[in-house]
C-alpha positions in Angstrom: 103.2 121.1 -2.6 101.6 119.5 -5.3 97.9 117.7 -4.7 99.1 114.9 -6.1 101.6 114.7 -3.0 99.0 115.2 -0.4 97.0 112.4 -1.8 100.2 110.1 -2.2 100.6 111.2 1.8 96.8 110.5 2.5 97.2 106.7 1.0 100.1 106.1 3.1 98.4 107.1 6.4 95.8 104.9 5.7 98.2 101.9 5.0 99.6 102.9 8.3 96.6 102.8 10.2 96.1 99.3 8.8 98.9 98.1 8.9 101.5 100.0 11.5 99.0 102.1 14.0 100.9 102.8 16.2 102.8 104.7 13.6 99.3 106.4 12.6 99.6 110.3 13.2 96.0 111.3 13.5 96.8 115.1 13.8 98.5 114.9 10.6 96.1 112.4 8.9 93.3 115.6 9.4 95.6 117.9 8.2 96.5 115.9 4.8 92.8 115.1 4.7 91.6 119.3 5.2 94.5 120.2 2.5 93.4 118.1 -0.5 89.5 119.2 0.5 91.1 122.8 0.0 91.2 123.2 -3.2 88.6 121.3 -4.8 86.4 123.9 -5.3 89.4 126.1 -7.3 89.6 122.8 -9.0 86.1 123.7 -10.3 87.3 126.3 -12.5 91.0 124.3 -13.4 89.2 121.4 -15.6 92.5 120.1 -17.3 94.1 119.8 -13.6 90.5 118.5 -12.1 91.0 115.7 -14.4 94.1 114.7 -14.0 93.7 115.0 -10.5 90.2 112.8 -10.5 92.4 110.2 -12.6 95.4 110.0 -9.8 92.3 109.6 -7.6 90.8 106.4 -9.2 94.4 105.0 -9.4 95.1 105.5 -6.0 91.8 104.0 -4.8 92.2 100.9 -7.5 95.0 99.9 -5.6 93.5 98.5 -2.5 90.0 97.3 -1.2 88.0 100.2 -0.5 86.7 98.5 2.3 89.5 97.1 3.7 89.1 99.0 7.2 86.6 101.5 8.1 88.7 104.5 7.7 89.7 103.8 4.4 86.0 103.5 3.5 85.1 106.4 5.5 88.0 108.8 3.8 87.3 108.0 0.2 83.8 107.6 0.0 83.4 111.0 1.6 86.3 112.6 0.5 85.5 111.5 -3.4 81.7 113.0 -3.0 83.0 116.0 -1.9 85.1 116.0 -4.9 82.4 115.6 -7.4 79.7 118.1 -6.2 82.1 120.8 -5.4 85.1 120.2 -8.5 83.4 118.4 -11.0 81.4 121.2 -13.0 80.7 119.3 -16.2 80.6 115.8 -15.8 84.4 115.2 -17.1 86.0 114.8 -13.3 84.0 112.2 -11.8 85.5 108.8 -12.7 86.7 107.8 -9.5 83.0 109.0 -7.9 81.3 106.6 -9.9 83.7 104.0 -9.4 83.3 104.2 -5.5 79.1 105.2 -5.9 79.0 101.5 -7.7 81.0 99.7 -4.6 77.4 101.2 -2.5 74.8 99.0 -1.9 73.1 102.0 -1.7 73.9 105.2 -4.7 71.8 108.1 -3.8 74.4 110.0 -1.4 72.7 111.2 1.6 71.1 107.8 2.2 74.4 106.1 2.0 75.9 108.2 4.7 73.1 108.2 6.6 72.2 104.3 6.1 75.8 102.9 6.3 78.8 105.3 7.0 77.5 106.6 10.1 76.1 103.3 11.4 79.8 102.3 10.8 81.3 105.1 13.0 79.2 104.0 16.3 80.0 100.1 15.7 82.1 99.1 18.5 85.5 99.7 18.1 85.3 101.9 15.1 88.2 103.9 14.0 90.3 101.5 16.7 88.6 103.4 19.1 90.4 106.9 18.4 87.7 109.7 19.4 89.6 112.4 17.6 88.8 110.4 13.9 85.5 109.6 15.3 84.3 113.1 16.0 86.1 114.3 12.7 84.1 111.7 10.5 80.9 112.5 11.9 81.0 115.7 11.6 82.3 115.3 8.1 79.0 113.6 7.3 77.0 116.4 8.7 78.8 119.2 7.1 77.9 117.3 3.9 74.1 116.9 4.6 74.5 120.7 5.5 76.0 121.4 2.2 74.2 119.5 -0.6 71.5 117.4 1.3 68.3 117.8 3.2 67.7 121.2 5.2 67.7 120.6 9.2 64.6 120.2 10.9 65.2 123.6 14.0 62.2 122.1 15.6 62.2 119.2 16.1 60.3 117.8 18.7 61.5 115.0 21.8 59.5 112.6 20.5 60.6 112.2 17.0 64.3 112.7 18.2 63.1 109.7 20.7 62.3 107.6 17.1 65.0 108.0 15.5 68.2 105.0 15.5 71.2 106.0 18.0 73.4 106.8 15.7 71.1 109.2 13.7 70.8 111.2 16.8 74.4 111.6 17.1 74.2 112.4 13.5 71.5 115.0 14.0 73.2 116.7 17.1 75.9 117.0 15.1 74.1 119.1 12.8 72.3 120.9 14.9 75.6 122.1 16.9 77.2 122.9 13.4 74.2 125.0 12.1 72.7 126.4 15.4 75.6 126.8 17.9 77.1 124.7 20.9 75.4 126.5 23.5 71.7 125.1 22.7 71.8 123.2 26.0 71.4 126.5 27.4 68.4 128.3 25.5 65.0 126.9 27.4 62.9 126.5 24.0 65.7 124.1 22.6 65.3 120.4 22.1 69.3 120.2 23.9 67.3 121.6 27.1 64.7 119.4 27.2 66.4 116.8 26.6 69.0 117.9 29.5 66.0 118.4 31.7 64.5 114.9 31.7 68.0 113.0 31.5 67.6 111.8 27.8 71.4 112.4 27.4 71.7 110.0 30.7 70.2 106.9 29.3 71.5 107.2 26.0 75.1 108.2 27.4 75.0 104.4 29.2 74.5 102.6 26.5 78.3 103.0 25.4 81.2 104.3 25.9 81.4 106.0 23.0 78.1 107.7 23.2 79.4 108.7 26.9 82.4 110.5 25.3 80.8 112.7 23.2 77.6 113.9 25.1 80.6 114.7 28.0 82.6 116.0 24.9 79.5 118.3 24.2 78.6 119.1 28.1 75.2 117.2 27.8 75.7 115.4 30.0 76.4 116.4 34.1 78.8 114.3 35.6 79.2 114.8 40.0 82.3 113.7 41.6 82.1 110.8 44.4 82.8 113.7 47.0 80.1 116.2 45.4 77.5 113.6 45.6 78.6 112.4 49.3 78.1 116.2 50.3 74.7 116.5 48.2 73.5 113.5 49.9 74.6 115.1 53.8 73.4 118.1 53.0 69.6 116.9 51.6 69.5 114.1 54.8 70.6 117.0 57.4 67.9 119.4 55.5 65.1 116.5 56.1 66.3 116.5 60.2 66.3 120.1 60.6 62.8 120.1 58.9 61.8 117.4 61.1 62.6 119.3 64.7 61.4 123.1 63.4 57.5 121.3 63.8 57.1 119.4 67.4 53.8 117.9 65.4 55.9 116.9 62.7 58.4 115.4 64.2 56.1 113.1 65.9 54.3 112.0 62.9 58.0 111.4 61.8 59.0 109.8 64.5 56.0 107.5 64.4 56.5 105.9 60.7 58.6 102.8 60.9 61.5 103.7 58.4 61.9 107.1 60.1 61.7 106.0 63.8 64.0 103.6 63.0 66.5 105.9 61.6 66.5 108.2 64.4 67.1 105.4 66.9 69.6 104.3 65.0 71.0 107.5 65.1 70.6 107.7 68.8 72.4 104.8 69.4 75.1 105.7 67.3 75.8 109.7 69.1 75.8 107.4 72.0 78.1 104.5 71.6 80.6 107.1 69.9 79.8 109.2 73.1 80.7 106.1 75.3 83.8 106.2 73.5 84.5 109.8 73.2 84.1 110.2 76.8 86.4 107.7 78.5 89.7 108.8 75.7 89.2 112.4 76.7 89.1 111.7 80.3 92.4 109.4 80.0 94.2 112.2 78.1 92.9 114.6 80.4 94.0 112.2 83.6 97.4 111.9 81.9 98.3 115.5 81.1 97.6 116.0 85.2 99.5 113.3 86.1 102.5 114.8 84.1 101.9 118.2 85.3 101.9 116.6 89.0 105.5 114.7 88.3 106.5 117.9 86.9 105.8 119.8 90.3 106.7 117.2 92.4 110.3 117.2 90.1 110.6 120.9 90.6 110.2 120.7 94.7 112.7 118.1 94.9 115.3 120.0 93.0 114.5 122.9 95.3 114.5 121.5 98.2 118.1 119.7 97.6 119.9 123.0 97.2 
């Protein structure tokens, strides 16, 4: 298929997704997105087809607002940078970069994603909520700073992760899974760890929903089951009891502070009100299992004594 044809199919699912989402194919949308990205960089050495294909580019994006919905915005502005560092070798395919660079309040690249596009993503309701175009975008905008911006900081320290906006520290977890792995939660020297440890990921995660997603998305954050934390809770108050009879010295200086007396009483009243009940139903059903056994007998010796 001819690039020209991708891009034609890129346009239309973002007139979809504007217009007809329910008709938006985001599994397809990524795929038309990854197949144009493909082959900018042999585009690099194919200057007569990089400039036709930078002037299809301009025309398509002339066509309608560029910031007519934040995935259109999103999608050409990153897209179209991609396209001039990694195709546009001599300065003759970039028409449609500087046309979308002059729609930015902001020019210099890195500060415009940074400043604006990822703001954008973690606005609520973003991308009409869809995670999948979320997650993509973002890490999009990383793999870009990775590429052709600054260098990422390996150690960077709690506190000036704490400073940063919330959105930059999706932005920088981002990059930091891409260039360092997805298991940093586990190494003990990594910020992921510490950040575990103290329950950073925890308040940050109840701010929103979205923030929620991907911390789960990226295990940071440890979620316990209603049951789990019923169990946990058992288990630590039936620890604390078993504590309290193993000293008889203890367990009189427990028994002598208000909250804990308190509790045990109450406990003790509870074994024996469900004791007072426990008691009388077992007696009945034992009473009434004789009884049968009784009329059973007594059936038995009738029968016998009629033949």
């Amino acid at each position: 298929m001819d690039i020209k044809s991708y891009i034609d199919d890129l346009f239309e699912y973002l007139d979809k997704f504007e217009n007809h989402y329910d008709e938006f194919k985001t599994e397809a949308f990524l795929q038309t997105y990854n197949g144009i990205y493909a082959v900018f960089q042999a585009l690099g050495q194919q200057r007569e087809q990089a400039i036709e294909v930078d002037r299809y580019f301009l025309e398509r994006i002339k066509k309608t607002p560029i910031t007519s919905s934040d995935l259109r915005q999103l999608t050409i502005q990153l897209l179209i940078t991609f396209f001039e560092s990694e195709a546009d070798i001599d300065g003759q395919s970039n028409k449609a970069y500087l046309y979308c660079r002059d729609l930015r309040p902001i020019k210099r690249d890195v500060t415009y994603f940074e400043s604006h596009l990822v703001p954008t993503l973690f606005r609520e309701g973003s991308l009409n909520n869809n995670f999948p175009l979320n997650d993509f975008m973002l890490k999009e905008i990383a793999r870009y700073l990775g590429k052709f911006g600054r260098g990422l900081q390996n150690d960077l320290s709690p506190e000036s992760f704490a400073a940063m906006d919330d959105s930059m520290k999706f932005l920088e977890l981002m990059r930091r899974r891409l260039i360092l792995g997805t298991d940093l939660a586990a190494d003990r020297n990594s910020l992921e760890f510490h950040l575990l440890r103290v329950d950073a990921f925890g308040k940050i995660g109840a701010k929103s929903v979205l923030f929620d997603r991907y911390l789960t998305e990226w295990g940071y954050l440890r979620k316990d089951s209603f049951w789990s934390k019923i169990k946990s809770s058992l288990g630590d108050f039936w620890g604390r009891i078993k504590g309290a009879f193993k000293s008889t010295r203890y367990f009189r200086l427990v028994t002598t502070q208000r909250p804990a007396a308190f509790l045990l009483y109450g406990l003790v009243i509870v074994f024996f009100i469900l004791l007072a009940i426990y008691v009388p139903v077992k007696w009945s059903d034992y009473s009434q299992s004789q009884l049968e056994n009784m009329q059973q007998k007594a059936s038995e010796v009738q029968k016998g004594a009629g033949k």
